[in-house]
Biopython code that builds the backbone (N, CA, C, O; Angstrom):
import numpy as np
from Bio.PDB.StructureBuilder import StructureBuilder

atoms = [
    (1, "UNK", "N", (0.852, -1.176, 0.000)),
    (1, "UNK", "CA", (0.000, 0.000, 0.000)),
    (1, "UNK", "C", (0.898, 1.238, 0.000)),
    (1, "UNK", "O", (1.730, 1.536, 0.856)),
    (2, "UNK", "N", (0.603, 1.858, -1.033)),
    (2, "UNK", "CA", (1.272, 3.482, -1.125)),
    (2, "UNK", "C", (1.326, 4.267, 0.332)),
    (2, "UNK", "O", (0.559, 4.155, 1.288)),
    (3, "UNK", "N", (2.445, 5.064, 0.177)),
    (3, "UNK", "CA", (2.158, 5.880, 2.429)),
    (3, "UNK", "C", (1.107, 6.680, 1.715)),
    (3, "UNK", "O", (0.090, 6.331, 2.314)),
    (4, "UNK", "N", (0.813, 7.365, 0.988)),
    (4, "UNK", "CA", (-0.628, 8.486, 1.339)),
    (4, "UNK", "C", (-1.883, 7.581, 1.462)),
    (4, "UNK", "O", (-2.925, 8.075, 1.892)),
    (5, "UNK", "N", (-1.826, 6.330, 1.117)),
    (5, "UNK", "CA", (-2.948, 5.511, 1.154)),
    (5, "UNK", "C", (-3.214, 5.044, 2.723)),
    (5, "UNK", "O", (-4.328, 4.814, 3.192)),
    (6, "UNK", "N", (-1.785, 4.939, 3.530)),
    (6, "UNK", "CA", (-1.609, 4.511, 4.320)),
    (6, "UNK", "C", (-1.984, 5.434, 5.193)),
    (6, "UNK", "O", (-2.507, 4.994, 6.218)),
    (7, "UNK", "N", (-1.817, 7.179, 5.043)),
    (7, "UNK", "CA", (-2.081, 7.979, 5.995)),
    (7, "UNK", "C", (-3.605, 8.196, 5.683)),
    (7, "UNK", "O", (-4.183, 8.678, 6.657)),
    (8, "UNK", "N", (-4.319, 8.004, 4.734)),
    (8, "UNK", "CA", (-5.540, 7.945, 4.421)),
    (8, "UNK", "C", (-6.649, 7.001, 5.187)),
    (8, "UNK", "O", (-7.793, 7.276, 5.549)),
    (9, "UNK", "N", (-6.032, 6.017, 5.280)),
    (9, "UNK", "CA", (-6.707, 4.990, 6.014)),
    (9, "UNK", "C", (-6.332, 5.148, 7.337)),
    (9, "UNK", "O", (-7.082, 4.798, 8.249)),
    (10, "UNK", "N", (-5.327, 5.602, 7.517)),
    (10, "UNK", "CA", (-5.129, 5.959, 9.205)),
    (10, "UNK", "C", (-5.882, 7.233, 9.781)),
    (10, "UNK", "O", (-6.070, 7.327, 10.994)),
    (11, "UNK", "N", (-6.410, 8.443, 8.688)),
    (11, "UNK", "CA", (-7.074, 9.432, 9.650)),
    (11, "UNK", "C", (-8.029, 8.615, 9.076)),
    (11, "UNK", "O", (-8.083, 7.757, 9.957)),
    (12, "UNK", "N", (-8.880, 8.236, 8.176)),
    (12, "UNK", "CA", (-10.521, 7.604, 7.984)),
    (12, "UNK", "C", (-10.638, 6.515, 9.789)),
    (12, "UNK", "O", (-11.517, 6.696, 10.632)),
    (13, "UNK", "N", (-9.413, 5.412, 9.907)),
    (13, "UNK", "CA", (-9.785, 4.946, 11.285)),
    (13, "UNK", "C", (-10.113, 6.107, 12.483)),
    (13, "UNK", "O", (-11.222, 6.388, 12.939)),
    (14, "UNK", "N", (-8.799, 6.691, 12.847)),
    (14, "UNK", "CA", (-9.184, 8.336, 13.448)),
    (14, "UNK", "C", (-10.557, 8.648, 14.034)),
    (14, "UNK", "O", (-10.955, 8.554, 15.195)),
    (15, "UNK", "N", (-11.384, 9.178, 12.547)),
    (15, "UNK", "CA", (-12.291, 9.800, 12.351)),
    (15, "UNK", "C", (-13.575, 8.898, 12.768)),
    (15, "UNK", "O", (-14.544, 9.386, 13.351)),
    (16, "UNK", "N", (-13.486, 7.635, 12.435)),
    (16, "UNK", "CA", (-14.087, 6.587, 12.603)),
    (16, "UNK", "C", (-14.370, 6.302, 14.347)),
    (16, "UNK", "O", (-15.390, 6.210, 15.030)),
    (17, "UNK", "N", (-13.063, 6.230, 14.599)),
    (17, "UNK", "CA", (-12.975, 5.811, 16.330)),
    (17, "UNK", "C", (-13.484, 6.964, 16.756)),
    (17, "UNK", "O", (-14.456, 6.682, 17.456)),
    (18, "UNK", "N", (-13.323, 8.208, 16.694)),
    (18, "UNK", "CA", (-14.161, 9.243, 17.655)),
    (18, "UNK", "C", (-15.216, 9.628, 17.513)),
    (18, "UNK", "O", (-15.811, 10.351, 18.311)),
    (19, "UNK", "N", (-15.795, 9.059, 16.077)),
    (19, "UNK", "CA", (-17.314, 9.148, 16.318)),
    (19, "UNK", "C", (-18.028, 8.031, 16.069)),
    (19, "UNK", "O", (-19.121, 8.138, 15.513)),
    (20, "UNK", "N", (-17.410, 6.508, 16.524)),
    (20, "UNK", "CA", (-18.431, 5.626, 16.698)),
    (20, "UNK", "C", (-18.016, 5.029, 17.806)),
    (20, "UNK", "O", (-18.951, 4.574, 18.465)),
    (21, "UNK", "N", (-16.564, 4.796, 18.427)),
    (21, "UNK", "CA", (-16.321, 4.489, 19.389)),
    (21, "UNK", "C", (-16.701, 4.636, 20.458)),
    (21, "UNK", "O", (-16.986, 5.763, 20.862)),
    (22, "UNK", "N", (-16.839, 3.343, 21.368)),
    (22, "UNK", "CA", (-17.086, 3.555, 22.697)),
    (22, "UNK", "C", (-17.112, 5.089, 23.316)),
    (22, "UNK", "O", (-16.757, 5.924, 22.485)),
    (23, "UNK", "N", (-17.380, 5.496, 24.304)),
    (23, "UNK", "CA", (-17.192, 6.925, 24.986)),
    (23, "UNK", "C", (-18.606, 7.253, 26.005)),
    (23, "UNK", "O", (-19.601, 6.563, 26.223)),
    (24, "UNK", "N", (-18.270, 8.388, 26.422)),
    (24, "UNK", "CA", (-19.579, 8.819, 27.776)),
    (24, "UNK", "C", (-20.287, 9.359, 26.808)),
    (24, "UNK", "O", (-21.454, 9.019, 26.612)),
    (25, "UNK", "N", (-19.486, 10.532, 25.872)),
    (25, "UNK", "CA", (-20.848, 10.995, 25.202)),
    (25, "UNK", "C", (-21.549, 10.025, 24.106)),
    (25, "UNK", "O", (-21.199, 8.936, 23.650)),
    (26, "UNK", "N", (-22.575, 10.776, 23.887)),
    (26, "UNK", "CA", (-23.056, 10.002, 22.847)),
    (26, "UNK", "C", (-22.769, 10.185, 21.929)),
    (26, "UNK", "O", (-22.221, 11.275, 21.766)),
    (27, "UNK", "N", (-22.894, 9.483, 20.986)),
    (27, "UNK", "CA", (-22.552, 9.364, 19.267)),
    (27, "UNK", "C", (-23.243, 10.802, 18.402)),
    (27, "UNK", "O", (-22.781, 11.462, 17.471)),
    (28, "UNK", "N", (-24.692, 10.937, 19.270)),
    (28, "UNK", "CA", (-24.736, 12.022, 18.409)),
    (28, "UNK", "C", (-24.064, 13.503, 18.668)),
    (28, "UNK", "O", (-23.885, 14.510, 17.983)),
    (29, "UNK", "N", (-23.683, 12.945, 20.537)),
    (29, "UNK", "CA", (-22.699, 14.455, 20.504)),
    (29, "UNK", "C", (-21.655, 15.026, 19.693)),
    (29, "UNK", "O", (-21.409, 16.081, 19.108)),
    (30, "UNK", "N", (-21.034, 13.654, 19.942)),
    (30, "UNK", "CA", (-19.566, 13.223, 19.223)),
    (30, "UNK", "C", (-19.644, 14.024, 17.945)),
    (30, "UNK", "O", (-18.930, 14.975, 17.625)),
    (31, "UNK", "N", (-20.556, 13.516, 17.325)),
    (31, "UNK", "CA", (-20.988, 13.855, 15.652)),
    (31, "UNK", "C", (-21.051, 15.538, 15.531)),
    (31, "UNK", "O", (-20.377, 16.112, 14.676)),
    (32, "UNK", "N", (-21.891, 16.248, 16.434)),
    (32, "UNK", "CA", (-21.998, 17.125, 16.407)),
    (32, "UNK", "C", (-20.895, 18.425, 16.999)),
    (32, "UNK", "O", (-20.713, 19.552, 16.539)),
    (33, "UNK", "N", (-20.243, 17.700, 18.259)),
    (33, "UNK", "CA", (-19.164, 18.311, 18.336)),
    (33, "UNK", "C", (-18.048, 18.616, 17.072)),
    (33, "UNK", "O", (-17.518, 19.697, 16.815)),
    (34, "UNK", "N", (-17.851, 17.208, 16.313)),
    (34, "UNK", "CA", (-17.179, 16.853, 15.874)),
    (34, "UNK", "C", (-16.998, 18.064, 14.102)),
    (34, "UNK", "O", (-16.002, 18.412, 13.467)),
    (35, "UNK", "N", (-18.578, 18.354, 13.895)),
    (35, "UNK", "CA", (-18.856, 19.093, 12.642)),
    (35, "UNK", "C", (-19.104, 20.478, 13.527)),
    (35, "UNK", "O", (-19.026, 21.328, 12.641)),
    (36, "UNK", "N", (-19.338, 21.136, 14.670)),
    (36, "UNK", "CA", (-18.885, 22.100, 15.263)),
    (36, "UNK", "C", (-20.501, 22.739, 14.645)),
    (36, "UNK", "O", (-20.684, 23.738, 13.949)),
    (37, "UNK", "N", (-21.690, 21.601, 15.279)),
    (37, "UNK", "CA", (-22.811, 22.124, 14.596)),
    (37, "UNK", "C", (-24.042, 21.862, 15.478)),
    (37, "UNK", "O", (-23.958, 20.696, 15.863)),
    (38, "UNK", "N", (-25.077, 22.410, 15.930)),
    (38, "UNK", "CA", (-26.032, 22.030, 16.790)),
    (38, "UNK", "C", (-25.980, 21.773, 17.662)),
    (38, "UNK", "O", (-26.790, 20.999, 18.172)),
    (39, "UNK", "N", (-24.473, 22.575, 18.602)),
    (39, "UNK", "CA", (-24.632, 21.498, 20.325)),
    (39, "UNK", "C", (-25.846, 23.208, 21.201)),
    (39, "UNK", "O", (-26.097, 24.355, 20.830)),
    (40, "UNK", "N", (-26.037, 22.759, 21.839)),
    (40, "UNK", "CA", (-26.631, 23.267, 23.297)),
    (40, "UNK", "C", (-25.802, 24.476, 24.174)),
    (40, "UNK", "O", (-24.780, 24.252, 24.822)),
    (41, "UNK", "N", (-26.218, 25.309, 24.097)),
    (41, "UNK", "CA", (-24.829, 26.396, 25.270)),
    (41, "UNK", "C", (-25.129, 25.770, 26.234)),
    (41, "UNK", "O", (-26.221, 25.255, 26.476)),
    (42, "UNK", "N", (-23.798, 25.762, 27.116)),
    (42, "UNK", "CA", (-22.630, 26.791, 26.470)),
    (42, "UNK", "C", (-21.244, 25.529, 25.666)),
    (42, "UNK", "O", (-20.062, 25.742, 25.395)),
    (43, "UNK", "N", (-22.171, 24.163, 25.491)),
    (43, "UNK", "CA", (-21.312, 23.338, 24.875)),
    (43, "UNK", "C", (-20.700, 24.199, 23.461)),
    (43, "UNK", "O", (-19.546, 24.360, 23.065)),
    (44, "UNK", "N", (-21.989, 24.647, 22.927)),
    (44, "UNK", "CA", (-21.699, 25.371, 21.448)),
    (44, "UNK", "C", (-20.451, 26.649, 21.232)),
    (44, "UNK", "O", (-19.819, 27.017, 20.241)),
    (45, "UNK", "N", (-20.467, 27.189, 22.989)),
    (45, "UNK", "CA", (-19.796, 28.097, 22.957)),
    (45, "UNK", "C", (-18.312, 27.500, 23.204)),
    (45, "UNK", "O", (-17.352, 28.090, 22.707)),
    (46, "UNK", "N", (-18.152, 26.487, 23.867)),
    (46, "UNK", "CA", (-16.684, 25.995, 23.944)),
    (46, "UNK", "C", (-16.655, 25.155, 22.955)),
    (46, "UNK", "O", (-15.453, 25.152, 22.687)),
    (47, "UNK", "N", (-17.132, 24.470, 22.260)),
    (47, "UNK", "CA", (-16.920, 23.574, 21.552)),
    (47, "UNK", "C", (-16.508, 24.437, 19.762)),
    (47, "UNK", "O", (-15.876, 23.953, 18.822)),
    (48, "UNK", "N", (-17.207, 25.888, 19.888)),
    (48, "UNK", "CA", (-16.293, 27.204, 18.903)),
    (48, "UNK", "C", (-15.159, 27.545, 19.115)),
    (48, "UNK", "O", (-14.319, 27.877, 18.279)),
    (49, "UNK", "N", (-15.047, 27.484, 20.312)),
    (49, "UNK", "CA", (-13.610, 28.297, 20.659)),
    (49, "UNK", "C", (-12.496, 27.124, 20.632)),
    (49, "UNK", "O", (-11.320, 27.480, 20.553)),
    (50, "UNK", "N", (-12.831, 25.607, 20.700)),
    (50, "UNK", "CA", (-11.666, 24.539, 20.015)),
    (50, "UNK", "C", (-11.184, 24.610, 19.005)),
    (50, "UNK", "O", (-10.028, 24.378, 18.652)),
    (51, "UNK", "N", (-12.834, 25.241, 17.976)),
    (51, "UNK", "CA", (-12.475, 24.370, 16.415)),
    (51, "UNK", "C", (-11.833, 25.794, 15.714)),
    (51, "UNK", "O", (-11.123, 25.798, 14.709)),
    (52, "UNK", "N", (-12.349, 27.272, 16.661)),
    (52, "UNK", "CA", (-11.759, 28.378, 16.032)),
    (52, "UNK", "C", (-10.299, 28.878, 16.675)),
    (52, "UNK", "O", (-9.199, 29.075, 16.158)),
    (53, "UNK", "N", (-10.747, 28.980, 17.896)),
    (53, "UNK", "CA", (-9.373, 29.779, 18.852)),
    (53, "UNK", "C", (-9.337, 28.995, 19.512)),
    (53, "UNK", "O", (-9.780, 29.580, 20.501)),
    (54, "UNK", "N", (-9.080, 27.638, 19.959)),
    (54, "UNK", "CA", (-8.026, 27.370, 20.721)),
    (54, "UNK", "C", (-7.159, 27.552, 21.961)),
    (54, "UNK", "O", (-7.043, 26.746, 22.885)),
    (55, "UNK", "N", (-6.646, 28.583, 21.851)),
    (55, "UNK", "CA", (-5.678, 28.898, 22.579)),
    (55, "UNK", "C", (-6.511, 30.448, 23.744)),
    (55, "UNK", "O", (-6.133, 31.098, 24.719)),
    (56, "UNK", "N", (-7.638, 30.410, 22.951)),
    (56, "UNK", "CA", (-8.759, 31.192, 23.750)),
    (56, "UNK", "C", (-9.936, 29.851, 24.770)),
    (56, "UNK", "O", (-11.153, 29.959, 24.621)),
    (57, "UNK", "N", (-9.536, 29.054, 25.433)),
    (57, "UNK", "CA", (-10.359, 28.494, 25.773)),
    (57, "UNK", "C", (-10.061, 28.535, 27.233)),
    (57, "UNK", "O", (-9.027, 27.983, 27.608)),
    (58, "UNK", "N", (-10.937, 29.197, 28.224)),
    (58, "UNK", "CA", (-10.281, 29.245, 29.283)),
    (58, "UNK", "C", (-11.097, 27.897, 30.566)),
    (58, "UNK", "O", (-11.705, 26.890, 30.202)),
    (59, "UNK", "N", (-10.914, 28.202, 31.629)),
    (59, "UNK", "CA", (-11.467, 27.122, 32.744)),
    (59, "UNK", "C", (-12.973, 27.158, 32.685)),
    (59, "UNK", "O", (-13.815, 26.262, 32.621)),
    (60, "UNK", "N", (-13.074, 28.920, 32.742)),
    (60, "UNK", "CA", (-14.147, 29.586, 32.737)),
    (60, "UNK", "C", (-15.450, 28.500, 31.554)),
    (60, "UNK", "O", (-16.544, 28.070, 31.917)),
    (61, "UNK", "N", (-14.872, 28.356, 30.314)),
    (61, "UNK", "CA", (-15.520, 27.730, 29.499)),
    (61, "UNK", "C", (-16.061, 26.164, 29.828)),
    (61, "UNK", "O", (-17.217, 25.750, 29.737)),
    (62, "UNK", "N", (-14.894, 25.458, 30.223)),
    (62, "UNK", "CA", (-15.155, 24.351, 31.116)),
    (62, "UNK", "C", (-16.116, 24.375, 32.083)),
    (62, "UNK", "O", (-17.221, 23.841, 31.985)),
    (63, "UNK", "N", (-15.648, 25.076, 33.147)),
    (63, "UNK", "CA", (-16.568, 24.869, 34.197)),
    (63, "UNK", "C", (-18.018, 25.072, 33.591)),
    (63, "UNK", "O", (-18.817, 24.218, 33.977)),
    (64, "UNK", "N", (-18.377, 25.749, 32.973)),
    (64, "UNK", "CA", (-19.723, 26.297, 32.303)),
    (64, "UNK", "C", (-20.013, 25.106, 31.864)),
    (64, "UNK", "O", (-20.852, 24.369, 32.383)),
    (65, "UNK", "N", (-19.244, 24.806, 30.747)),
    (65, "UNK", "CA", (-19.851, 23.193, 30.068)),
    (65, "UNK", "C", (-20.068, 22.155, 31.273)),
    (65, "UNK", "O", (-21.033, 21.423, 31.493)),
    (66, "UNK", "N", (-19.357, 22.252, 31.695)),
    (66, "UNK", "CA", (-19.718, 21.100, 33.109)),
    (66, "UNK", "C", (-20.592, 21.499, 34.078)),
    (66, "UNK", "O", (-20.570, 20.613, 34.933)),
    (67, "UNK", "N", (-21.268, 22.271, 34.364)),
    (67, "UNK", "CA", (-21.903, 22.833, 35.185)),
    (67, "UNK", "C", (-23.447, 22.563, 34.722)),
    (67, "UNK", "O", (-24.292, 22.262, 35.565)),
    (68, "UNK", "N", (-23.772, 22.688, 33.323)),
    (68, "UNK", "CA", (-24.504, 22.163, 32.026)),
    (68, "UNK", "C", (-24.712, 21.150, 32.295)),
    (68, "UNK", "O", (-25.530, 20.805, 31.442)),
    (69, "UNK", "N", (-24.509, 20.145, 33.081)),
    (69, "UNK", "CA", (-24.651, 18.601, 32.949)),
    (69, "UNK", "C", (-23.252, 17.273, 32.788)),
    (69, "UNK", "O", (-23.008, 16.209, 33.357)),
    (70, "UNK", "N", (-22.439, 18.295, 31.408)),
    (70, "UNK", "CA", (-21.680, 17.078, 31.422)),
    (70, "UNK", "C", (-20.187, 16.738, 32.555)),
    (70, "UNK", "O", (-19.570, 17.345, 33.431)),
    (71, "UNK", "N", (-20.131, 15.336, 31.842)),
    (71, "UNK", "CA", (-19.170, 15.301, 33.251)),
    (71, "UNK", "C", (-17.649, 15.168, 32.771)),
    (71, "UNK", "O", (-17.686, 15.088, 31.543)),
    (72, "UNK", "N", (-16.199, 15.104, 33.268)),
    (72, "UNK", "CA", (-15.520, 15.535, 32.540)),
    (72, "UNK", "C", (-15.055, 14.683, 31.439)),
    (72, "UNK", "O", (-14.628, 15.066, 30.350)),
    (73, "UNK", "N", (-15.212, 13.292, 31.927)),
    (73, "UNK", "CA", (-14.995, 12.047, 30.924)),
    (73, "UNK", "C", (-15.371, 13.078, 29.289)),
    (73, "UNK", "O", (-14.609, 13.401, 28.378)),
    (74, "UNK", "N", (-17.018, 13.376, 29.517)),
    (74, "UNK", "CA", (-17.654, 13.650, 28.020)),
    (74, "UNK", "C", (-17.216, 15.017, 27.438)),
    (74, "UNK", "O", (-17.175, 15.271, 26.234)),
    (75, "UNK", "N", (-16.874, 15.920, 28.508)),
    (75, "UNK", "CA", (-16.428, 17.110, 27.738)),
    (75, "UNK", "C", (-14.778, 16.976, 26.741)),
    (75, "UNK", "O", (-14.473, 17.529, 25.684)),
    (76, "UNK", "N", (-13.998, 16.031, 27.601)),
    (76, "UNK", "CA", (-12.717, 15.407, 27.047)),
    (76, "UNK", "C", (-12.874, 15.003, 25.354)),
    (76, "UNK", "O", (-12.406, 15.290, 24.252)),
    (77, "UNK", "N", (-14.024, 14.007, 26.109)),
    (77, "UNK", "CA", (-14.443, 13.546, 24.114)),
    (77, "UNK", "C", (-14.620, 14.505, 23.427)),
    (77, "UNK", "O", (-13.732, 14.790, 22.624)),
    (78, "UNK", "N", (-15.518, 15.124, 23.483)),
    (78, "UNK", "CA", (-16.290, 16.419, 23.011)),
    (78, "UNK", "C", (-15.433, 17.005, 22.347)),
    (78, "UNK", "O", (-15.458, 17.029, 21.116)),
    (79, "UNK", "N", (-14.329, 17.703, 23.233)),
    (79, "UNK", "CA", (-12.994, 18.276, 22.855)),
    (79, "UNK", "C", (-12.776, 18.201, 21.937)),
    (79, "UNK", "O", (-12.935, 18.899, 20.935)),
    (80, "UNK", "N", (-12.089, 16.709, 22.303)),
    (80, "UNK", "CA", (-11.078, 16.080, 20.934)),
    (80, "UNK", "C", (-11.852, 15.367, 19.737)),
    (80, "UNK", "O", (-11.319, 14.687, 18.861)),
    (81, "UNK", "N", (-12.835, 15.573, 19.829)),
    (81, "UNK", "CA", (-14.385, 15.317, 18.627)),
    (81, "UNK", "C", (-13.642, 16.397, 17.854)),
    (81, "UNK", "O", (-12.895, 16.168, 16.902)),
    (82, "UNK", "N", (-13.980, 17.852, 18.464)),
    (82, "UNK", "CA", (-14.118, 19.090, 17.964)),
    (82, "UNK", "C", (-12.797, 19.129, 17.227)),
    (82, "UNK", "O", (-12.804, 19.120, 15.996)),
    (83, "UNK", "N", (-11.445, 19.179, 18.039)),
    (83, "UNK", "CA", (-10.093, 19.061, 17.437)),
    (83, "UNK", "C", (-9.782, 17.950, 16.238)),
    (83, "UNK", "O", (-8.866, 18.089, 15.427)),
    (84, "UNK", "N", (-10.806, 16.694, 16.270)),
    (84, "UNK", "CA", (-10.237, 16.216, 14.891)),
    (84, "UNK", "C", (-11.182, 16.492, 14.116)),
    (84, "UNK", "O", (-10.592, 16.711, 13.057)),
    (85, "UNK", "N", (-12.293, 16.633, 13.925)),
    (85, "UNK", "CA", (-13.258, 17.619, 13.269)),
    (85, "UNK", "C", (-12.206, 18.934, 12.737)),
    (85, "UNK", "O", (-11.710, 18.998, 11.612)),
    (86, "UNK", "N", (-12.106, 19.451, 13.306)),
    (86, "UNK", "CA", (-11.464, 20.597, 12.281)),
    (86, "UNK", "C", (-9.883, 20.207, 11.401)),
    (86, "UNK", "O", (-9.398, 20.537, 10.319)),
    (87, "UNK", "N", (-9.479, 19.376, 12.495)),
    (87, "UNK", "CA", (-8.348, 18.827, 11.732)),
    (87, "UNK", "C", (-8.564, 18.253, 10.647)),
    (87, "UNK", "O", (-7.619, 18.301, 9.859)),
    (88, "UNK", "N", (-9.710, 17.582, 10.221)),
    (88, "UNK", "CA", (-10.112, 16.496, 9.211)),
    (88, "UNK", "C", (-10.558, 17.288, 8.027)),
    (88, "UNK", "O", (-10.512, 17.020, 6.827)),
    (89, "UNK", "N", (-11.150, 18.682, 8.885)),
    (89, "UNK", "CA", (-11.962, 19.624, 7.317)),
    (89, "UNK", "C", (-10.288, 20.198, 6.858)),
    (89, "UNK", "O", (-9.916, 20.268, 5.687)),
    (90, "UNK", "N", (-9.598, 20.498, 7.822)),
    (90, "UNK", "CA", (-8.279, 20.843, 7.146)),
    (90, "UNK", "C", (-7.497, 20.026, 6.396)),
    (90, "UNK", "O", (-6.922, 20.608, 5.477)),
    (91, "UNK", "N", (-7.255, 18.643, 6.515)),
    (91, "UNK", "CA", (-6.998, 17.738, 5.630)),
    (91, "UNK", "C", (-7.425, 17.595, 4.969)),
    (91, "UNK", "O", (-6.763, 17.784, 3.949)),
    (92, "UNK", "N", (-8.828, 17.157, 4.739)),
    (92, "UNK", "CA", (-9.479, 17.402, 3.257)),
    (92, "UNK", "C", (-9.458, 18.543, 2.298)),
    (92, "UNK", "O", (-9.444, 18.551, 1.068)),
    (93, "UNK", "N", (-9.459, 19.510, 3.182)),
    (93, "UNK", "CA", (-8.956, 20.945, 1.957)),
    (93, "UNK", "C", (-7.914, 20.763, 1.437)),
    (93, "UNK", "O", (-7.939, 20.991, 0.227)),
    (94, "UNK", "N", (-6.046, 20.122, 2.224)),
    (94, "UNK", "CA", (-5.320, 20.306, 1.792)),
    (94, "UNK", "C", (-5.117, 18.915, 0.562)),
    (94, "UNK", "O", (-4.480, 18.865, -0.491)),
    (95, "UNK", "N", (-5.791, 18.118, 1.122)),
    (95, "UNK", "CA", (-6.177, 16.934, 0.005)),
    (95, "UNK", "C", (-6.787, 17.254, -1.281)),
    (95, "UNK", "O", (-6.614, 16.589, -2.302)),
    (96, "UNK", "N", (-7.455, 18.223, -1.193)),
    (96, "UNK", "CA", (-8.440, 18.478, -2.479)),
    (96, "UNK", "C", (-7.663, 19.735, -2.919)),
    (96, "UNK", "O", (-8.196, 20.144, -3.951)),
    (97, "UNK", "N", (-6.545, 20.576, -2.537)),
    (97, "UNK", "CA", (-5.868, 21.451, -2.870)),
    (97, "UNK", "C", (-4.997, 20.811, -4.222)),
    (97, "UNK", "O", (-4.898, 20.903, -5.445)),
    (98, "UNK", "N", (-4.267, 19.855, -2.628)),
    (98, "UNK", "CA", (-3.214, 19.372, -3.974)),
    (98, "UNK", "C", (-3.878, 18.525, -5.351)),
    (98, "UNK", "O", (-3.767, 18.970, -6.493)),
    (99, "UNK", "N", (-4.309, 17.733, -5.148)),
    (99, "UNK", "CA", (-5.423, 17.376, -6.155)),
    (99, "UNK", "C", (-5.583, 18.247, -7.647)),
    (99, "UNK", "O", (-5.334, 17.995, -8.826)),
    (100, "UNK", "N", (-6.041, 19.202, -7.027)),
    (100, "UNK", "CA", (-6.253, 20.487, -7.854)),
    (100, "UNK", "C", (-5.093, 20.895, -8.578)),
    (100, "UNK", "O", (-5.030, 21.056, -9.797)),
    (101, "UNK", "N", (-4.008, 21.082, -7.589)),
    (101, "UNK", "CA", (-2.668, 21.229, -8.062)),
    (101, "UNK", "C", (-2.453, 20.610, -9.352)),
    (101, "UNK", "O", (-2.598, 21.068, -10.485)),
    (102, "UNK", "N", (-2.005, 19.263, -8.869)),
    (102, "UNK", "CA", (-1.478, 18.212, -9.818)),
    (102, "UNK", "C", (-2.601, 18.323, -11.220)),
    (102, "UNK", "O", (-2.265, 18.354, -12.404)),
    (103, "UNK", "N", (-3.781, 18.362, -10.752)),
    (103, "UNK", "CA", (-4.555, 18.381, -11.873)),
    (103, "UNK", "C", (-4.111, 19.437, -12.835)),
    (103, "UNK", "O", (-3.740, 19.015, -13.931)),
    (104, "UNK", "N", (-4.075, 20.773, -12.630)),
    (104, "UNK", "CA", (-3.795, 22.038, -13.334)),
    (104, "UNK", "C", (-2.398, 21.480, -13.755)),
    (104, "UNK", "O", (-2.302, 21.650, -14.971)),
    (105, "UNK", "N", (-1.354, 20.925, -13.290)),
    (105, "UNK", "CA", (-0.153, 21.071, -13.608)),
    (105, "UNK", "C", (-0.018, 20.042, -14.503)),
    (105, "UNK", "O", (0.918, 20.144, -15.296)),
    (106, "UNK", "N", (-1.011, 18.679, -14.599)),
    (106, "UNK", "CA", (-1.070, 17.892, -15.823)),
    (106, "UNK", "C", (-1.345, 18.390, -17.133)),
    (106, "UNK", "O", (-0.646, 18.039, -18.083)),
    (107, "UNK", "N", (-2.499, 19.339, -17.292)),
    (107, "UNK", "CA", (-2.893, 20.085, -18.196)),
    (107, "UNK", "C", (-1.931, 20.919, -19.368)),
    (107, "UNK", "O", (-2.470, 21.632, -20.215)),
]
sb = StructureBuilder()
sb.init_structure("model")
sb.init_model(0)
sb.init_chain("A")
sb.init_seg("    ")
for serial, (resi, resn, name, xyz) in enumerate(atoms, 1):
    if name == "N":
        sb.init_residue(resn, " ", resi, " ")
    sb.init_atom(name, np.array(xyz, "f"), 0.0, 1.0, " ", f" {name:<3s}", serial, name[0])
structure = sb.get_structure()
């Protein structure tokens, strides 16, 4: 197997394990964390500030989400739903970039 085939099938498992895998939250959180779409405040509000800023996410946001119901097991998932969710729309852009590339440069 070619390595891009190989890193292909390794984020599709990835992507696979955090939103069907075992976990506290549920599958449809997962899902939704994961596309950074339809959660509940103030999940919606931390679960923006993963997939946008990051490095803007304070305790403050936590405690809120947890205070909400969940417990920390599910906000963990949630998280890292959200973090490979955006990681994955970024791989696919840069997948369909180069793509594009090579295509134009066959021409």
């Amino acid at each position: 197997m070619p390595d891009e085939d190989k890193k292909q099938a390794a984020h599709r498992a990835l992507v696979d394990r955090v939103l069907t895998g075992e976990g506290k939250a549920s599958a449809e959180q997962r899902a939704r964390a994961f596309g950074n779409d339809d959660l509940s405040p103030p999940l919606d509000a931390l679960i923006a500030k993963v997939t946008n800023t990051p490095a803007q996410v304070t305790e403050a946001d936590l405690a809120a989400a947890k205070a909400s119901g969940c417990t920390e097991d599910q906000l963990f998932e949630l998280v890292v739903c959200a973090a490979v969710g955006r990681s994955a729309r970024l791989y696919d852009a840069g997948l369909a970039a180069l793509a594009e590339a090579r295509s134009d440069h066959a021409t």
